[in-house]
Backbone as numpy.savetxt, mean C-alpha at the origin, in Angstrom:
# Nx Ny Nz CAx CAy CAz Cx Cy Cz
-9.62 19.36 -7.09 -10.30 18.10 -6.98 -9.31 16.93 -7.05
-8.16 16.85 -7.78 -7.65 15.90 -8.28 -6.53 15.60 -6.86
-5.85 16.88 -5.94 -5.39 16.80 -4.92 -6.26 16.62 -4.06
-7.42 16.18 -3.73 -7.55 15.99 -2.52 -8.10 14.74 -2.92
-8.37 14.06 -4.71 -8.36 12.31 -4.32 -7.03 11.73 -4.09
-5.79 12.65 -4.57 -4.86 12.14 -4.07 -4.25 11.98 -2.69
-5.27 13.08 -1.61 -4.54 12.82 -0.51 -5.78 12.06 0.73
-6.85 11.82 -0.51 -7.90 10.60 -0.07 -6.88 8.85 0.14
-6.36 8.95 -1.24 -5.87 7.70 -1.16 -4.69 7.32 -0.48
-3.97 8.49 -0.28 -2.91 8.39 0.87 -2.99 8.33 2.45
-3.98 9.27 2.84 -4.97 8.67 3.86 -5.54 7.25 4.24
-6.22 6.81 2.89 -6.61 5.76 3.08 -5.83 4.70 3.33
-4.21 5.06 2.76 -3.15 3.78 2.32 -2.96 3.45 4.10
-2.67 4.48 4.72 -1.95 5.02 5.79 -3.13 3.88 6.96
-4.67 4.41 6.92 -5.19 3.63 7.64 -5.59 1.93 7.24
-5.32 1.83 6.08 -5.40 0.49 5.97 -4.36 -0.52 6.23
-3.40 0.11 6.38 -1.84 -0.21 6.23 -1.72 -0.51 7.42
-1.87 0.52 8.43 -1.88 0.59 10.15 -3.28 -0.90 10.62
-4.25 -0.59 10.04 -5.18 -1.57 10.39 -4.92 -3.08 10.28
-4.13 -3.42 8.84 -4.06 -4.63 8.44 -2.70 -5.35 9.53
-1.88 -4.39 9.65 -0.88 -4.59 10.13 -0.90 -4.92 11.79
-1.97 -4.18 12.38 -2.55 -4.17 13.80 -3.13 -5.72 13.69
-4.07 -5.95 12.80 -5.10 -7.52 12.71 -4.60 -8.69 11.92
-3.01 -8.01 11.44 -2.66 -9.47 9.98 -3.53 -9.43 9.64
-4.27 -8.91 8.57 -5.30 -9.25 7.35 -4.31 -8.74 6.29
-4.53 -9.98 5.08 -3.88 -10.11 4.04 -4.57 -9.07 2.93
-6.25 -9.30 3.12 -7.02 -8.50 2.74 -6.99 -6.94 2.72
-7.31 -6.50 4.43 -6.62 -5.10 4.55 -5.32 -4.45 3.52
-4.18 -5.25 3.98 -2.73 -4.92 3.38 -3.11 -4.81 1.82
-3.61 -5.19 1.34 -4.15 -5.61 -0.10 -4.32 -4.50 -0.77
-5.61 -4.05 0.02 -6.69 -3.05 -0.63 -5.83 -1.45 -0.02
-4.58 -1.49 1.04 -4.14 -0.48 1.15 -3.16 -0.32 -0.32
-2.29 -1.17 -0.31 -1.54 -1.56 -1.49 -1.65 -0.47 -3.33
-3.44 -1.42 -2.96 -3.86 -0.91 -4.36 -4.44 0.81 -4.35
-4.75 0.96 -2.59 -5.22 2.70 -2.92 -3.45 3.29 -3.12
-2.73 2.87 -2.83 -1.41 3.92 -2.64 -0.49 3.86 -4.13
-0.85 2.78 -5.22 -0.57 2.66 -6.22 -0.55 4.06 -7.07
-1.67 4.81 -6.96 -2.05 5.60 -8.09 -1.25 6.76 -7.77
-1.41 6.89 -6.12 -0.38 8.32 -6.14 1.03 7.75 -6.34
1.53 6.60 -5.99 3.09 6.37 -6.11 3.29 6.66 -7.77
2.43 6.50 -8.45 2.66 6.07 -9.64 3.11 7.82 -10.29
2.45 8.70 -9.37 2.86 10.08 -9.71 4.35 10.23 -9.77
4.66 9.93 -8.36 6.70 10.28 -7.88 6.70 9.45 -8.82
6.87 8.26 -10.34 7.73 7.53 -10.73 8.25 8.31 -11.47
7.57 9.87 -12.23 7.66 10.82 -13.49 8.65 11.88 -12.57
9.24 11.88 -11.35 10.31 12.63 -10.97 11.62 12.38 -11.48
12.64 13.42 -11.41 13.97 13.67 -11.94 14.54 13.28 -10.77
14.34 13.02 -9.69 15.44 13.08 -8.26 14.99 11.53 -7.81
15.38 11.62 -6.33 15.28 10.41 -5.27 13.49 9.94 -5.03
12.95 11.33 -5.92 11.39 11.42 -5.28 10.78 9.83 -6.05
11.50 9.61 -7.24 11.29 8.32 -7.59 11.21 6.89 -7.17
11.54 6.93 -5.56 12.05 5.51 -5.00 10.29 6.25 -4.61
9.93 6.33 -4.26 8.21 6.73 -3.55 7.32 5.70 -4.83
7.95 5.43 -5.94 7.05 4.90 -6.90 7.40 3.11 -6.36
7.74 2.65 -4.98 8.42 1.44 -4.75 7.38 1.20 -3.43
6.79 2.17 -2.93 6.23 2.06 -1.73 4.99 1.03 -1.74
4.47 0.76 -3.06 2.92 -0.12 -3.04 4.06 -2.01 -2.46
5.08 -1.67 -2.36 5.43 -3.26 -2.82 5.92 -3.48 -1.60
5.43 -2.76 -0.95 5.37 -3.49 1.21 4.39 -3.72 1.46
3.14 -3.25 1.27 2.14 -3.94 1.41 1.68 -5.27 0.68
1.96 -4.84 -0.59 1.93 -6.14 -1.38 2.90 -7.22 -0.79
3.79 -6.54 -0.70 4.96 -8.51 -0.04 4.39 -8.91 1.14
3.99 -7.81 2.13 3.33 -8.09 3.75 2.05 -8.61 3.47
1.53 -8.36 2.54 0.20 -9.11 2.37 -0.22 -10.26 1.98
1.41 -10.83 0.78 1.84 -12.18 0.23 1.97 -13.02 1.54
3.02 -12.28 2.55 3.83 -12.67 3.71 2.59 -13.44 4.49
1.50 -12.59 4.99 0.48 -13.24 5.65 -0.79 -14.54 5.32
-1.06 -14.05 3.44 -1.98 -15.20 3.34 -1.14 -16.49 3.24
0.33 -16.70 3.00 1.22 -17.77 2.67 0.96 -18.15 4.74
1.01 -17.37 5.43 1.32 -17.76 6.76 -0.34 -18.44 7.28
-0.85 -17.89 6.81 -2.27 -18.61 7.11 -2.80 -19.34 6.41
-2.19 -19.83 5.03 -2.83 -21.12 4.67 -1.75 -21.98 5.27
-0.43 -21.73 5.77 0.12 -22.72 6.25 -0.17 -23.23 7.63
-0.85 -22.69 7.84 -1.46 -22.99 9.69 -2.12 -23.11 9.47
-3.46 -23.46 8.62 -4.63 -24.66 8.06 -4.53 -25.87 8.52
C-alpha cells in the first residue's frame, strides 16, 4: 500500500510538473512541488548520491516563484 502512494505521488509530480510547465501555472507547479515532497523526503535517509533526489521539490518550487513574480509583473 505504502509503494504504490508513493508511486501515486510521483506520477502525479511528473503530470503536474509537465502540465504547469506546458500552461505557466504557478498553481500547477505548486501543487506538483508539494506531491513530490514526501517521496523526496524518503532519498534524504540515503548513504550515497541517492540523497541529491531529496533537492528535486525545489524546481518546481523556484519555477513556480519564477512565474507568479512574472505575472504579477505584467499586471
Amino acid at each position: 500500500m505504502a509503494g504504490t502512494i508513493f508511486w501515486l505521488l510521483i506520477v502525479a509530480f511528473g503530470f503536474l510538473f509537465i502540465w504547469g510547465l506546458i500552461n505557466k501555472s504557478w498553481r500547477l507547479l505548486l501543487m506538483g512541488g508539494m506531491a513530490v515532497t514526501l517521496p523526496s523526503l524518503y532519498f534524504l535517509g540515503a548513504e550515497n548520491g541517492f540523497r541529491l533526489l531529496a533537492l528535486v521539490p525545489l524546481i518546481p518550487f523556484g519555477l513556480s516563484y519564477f512565474f507568479a513574480k512574472k505575472r504579477k509583473e505584467s499586471r
